[in-house]
C-alpha positions as a Markdown table, in Angstrom:
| # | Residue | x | y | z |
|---|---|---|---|---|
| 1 | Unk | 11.9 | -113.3 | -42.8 |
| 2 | Unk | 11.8 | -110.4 | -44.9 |
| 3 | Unk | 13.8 | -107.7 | -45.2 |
| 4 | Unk | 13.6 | -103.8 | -46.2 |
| 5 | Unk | 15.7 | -103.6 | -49.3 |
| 6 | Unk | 18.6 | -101.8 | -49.2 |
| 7 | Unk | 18.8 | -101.2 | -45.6 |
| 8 | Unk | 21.2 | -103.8 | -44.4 |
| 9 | Unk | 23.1 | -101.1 | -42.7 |
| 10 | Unk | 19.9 | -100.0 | -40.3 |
| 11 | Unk | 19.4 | -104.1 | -39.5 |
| 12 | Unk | 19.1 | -104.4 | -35.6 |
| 13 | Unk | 18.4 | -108.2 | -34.8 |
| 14 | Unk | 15.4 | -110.7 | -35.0 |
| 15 | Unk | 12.4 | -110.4 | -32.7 |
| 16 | Unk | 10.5 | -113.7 | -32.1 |
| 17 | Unk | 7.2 | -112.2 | -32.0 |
| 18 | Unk | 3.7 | -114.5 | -31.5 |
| 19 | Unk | 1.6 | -114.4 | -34.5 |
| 20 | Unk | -2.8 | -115.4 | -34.7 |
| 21 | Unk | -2.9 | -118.8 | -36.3 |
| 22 | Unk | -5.6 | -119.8 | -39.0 |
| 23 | Unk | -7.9 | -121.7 | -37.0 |
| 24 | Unk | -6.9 | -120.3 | -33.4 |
| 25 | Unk | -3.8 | -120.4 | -31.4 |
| 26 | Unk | -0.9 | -118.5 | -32.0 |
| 27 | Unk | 2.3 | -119.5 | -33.9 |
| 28 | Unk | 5.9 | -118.3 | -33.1 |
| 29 | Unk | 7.6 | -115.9 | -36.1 |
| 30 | Unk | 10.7 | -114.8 | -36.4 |
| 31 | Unk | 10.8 | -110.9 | -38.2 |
| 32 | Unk | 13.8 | -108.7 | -38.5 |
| 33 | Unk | 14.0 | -105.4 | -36.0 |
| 34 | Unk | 15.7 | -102.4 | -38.1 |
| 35 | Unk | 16.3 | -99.1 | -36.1 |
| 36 | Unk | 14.7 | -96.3 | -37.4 |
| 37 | Unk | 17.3 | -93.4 | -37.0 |
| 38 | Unk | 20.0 | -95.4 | -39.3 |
| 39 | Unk | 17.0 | -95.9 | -41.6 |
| 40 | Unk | 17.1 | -91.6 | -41.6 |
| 41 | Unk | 20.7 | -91.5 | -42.3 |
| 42 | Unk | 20.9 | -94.2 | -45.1 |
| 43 | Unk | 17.9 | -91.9 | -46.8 |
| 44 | Unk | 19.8 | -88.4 | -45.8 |
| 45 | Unk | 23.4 | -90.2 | -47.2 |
| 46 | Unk | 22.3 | -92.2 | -50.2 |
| 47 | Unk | 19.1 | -90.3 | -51.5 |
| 48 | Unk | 20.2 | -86.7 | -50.5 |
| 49 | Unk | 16.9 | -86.2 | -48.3 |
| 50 | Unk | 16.6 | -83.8 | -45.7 |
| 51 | Unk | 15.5 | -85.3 | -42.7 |
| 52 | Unk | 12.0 | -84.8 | -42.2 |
| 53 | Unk | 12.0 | -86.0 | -45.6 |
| 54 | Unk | 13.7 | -89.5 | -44.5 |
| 55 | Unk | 11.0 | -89.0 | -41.7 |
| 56 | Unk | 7.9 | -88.6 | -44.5 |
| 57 | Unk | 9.5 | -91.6 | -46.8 |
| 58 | Unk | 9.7 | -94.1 | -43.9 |
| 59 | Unk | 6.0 | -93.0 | -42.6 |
| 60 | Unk | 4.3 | -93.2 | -46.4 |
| 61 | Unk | 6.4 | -96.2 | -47.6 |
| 62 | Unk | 7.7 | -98.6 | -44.8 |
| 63 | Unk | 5.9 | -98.2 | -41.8 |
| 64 | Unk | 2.5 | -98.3 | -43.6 |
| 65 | Unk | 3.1 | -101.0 | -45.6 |
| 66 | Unk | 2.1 | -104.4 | -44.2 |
| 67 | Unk | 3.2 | -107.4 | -46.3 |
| 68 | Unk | 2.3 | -110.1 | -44.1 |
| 69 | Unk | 3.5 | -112.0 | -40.4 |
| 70 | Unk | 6.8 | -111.0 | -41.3 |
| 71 | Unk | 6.8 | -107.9 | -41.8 |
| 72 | Unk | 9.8 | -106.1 | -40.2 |
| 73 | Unk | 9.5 | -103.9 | -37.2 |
| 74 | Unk | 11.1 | -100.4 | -37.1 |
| 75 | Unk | 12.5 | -99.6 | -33.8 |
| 76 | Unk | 12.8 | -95.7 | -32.7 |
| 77 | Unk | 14.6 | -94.6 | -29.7 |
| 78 | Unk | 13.1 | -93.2 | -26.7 |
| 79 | Unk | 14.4 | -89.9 | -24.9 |
């Protein structure tokens, strides 16, 4: 699994999520669930962002950044 550096605070759980296998079929994967807000506030505290800055990082360099099956999921609540 891999994680979003520095983040630990934000860390949710672990989703089994299904995954395309080379050669067809699918293969189970574990990836780590972080929740997005907390990811806001860890910016806001430790970084001194405002938050539509936090907002901008996450966008630009987590959430558009695929590394692979594991790549974490952000979770964002819903009103």
């Amino acid at each position: 699994m891999l994680k979003i550096d520095g983040f630990d605070d934000a860390l949710v759980g672990i989703a089994t999520v299904w995954q395309k296998a080379k050669g067809g079929g699918a293969d189970r994967v574990d990836t780590l669930i972080y929740d997005g807000e907390r990811i806001v506030t860890v910016l806001c505290e430790q970084s001194g962002m405002s938050y539509e800055e936090a907002l901008e990082y996450i966008s630009f360099n987590i959430e558009d950044a695929y590394v692979g099956e594991n790549t974490p999921i952000i979770v964002w609540p819903c009103d």
